[in-house]
Structures are given as structure tokens and as C-alpha cells.
C-alpha positions as CSV (number, residue, x, y, z in Angstrom):
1,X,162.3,88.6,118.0
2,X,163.9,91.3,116.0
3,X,163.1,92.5,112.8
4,X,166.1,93.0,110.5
5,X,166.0,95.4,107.5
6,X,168.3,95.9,104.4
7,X,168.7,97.9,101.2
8,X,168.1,94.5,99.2
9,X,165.1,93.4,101.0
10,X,163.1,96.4,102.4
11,X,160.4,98.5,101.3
12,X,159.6,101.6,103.0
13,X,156.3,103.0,102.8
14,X,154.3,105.7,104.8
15,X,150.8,106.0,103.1
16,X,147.2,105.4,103.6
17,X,145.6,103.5,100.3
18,X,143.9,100.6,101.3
19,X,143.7,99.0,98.2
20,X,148.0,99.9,97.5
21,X,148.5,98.5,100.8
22,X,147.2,94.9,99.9
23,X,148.9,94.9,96.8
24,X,152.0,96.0,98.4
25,X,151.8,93.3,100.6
26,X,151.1,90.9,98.0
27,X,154.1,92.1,95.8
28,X,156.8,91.8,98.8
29,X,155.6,88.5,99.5
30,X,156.7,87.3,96.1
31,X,159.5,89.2,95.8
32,X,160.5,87.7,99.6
33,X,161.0,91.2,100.8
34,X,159.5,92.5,103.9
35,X,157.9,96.6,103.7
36,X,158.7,98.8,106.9
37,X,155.4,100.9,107.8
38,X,157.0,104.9,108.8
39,X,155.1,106.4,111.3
40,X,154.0,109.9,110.7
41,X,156.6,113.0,111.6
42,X,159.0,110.4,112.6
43,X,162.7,110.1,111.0
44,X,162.1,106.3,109.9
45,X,162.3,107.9,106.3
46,X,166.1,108.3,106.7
47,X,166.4,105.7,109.3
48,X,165.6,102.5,107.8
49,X,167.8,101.3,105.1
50,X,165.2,100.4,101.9
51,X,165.7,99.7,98.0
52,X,162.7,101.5,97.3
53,X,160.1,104.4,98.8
54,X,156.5,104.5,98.1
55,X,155.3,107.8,100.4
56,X,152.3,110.1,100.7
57,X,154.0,112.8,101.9
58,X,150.8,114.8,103.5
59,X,151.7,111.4,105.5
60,X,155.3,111.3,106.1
61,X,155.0,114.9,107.9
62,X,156.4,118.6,106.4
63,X,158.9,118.8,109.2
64,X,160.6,114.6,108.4
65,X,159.8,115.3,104.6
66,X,162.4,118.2,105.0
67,X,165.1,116.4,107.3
68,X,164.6,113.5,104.4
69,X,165.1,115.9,101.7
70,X,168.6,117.3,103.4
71,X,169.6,113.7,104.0
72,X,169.3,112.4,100.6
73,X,171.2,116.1,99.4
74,X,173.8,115.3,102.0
75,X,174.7,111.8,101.1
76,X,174.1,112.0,97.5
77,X,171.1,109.2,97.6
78,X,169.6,108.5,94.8
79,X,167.5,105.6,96.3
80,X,164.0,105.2,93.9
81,X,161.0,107.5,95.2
82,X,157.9,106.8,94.4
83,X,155.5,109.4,95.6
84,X,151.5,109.2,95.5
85,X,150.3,112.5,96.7
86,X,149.3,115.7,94.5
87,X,150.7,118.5,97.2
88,X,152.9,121.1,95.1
89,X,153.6,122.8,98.4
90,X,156.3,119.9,99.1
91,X,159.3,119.7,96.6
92,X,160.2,115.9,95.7
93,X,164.3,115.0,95.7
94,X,166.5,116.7,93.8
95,X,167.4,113.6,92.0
96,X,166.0,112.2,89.0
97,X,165.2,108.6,90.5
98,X,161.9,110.0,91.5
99,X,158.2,108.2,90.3
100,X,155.3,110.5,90.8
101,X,152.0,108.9,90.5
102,X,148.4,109.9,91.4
103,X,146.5,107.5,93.9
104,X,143.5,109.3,92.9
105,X,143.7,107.6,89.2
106,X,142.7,103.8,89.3
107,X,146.0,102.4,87.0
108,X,148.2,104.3,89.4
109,X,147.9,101.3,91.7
110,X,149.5,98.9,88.6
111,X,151.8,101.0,87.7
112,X,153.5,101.4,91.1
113,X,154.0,97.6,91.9
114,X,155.0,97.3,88.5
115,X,157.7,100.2,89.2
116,X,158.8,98.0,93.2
117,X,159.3,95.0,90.9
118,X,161.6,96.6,87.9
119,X,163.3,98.5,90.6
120,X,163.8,94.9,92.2
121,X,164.9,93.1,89.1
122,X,167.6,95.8,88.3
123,X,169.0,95.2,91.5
124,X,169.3,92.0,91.1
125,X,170.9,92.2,87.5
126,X,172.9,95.2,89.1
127,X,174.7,92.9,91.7
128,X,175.1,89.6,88.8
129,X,177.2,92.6,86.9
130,X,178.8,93.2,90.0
131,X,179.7,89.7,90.9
């Protein structure tokens, strides 16, 4: 059985929270989206087509955190980032549709499923405008 993924439905996410993780899960579940795990140093970043990136990016790997970074200058994406480390040695995207949050603060966790599911919601009102 394959697994398809879309910009509508998807989640990427490439971290190592435990406690984010089950939320995460619990949050796609009720928004019926599915979350697409990247693997570290792999491209998946820029692969898999997602509405929405929650990334550690100690995790994602320096070398795919800089082939993403070209991508998203490339192709002018502004797809929501949300990013959960504290490195400063890694520049986030250029564009402004970036969330930075610290996992190492306890609301943190709150905050970003409350950011998947406004990002969500806008999408949806963004396609009814479209209609």
C-alpha cells in the first residue's frame, strides 16, 4: 500500500520531543491529516509536499538544512516553518512565514499545535475564498 502525501493534508516533521510527538499525532488525527517523519541528512525536507514544517534542525542535518534553504530561495516558498531548536549557527528561511519556538520551555509544546491548527484553518478559509 502506498502512502500518498499532499500540501493540504501533510505535516512534515523531523524532530526528537517525545512529548511534541504525541501531541502531534493527536492533532493530525483531528485535523485528518497524516505527518511525514524526515529522516536525518536526507532531502525529504524538499521532497515531500507539506502545508506545514515543525523541524529541529540539529536533526534535519547542516548539509539537507542548506539544500532546503536554496530550495525554498529558488522557488520562492514561503510554506510555514516552525522550528524548535536554539542553534544560531543555522540561519532559518529568508521568508517571514517562519515560527521559532523553544522545546526547552514547557508552553512551547501548546503553542506549536496551536500554530499546525491556525495554519490549517487559514487554508481552509484560503481555498473557500478561492472557490
Amino acid at each position: 500500500m502506498t502512502t500518498s502525501y499532499s500540501t493540504s493534508t501533510t505535516i512534515f516533521a523531523q524532530f526528537d520531543n517525545q512529548e511534541l510527538k504525541i501531541q502531534l499525532e493527536k492533532c493530525a488525527t483531528e485535523m485528518h491529516c497524516k505527518i511525514f517523519w524526515g529522516e536525518t541528512s536526507s532531502p525529504d525536507i524538499v521532497a515531500v509536499p507539506y502545508f506545514i514544517s515543525i523541524i529541529d534542525r540539529n536533526i534535519v542535518g547542516i548539509e539537507a538544512w542548506k539544500i532546503y534553504l536554496e530550495y525554498k530561495k529558488e522557488v520562492k516558498d514561503d510554506t510555514p516553518c516552525i522550528i524548535i531548536d536554539n542553534t544560531k549557527s543555522l540561519k532559518p528561511p529568508a521568508k517571514s512565514n517562519v515560527h521559532h519556538y523553544s522545546i526547552d520551555d514547557k508552553n512551547s509544546i501548546p503553542q506549536i499545535i496551536s500554530t499546525v491548527k491556525e495554519v490549517k484553518n487559514f487554508m481552509k478559509g484560503d481555498a473557500y475564498a478561492q472557490a
